[in-house]
C-alpha positions in Angstrom: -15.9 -4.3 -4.0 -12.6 -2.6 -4.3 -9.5 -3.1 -6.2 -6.5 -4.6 -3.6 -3.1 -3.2 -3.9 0.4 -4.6 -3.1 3.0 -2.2 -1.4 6.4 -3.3 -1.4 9.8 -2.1 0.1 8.2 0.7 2.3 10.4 2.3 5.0 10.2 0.8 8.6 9.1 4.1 9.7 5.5 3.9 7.3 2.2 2.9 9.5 -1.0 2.4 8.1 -2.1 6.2 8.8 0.6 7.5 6.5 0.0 4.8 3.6 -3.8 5.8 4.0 -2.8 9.6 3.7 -0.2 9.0 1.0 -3.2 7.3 -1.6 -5.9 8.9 -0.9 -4.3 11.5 -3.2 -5.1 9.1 -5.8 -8.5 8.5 -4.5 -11.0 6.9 -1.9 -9.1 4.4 0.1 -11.3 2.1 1.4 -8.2 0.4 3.7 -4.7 0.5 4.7 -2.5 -1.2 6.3 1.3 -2.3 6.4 2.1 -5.9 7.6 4.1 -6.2 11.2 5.7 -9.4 12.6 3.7 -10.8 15.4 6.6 -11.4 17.4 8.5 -8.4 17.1 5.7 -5.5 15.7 7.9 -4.5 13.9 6.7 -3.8 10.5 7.9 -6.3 7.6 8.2 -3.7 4.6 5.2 -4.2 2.9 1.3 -3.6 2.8 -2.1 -3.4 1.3 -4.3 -0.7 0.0 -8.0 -1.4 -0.9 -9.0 1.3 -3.8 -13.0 1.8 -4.1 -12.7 1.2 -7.6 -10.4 -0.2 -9.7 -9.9 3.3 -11.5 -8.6 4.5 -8.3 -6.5 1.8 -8.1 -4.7 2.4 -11.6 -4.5 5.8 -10.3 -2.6 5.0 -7.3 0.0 2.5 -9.7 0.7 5.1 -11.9 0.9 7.4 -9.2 3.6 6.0 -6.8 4.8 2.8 -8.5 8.8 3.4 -8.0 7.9 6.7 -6.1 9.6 8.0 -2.6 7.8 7.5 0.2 9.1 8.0 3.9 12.7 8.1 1.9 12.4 4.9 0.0 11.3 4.0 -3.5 8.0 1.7 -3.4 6.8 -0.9 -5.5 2.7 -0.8 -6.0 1.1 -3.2 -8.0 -2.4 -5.0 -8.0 -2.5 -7.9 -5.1 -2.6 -11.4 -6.4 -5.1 -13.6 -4.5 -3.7 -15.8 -1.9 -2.0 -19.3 -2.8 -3.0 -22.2 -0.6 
């Protein structure tokens, strides 16, 4: 099982495509996408990656944690599990 990231304060402009392309330079990426408002589509600034291993996924933190992407400094850090 992979390692889940957290993507925050991406562009509007990112879709999952460019989030895949932009980690894979960090390693496999086993997904990728960017969460959008059901209402609207439009995309609500932040995302998940799923890294193979959690190697990769360091990789990918020390990589673009605080990094331009699409024009706008990202946050990236390892997703917490889901509160009820």
């Amino acid at each position: 099982m992979g390692t889940n990231l957290f993507v925050g304060s991406l562009s509007w402009g990112v879709n999952d495509a460019m989030l895949q392309e932009a980690f894979e330079k960090a390693g496999t990426v086993v997904s990728a996408k960017v969460i959008s408002d059901r209402m609207s589509g439009r995309s609500k600034g932040f995302g998940f990656v799923e890294m193979a291993t959690p190697e990769e996924a360091q990789a990918a933190i020390d990589m673009w944690h605080e990094q331009e992407l699409d024009g706008r400094k990202i946050i990236v850090n390892e997703a917490r599990p889901k509160e009820d």
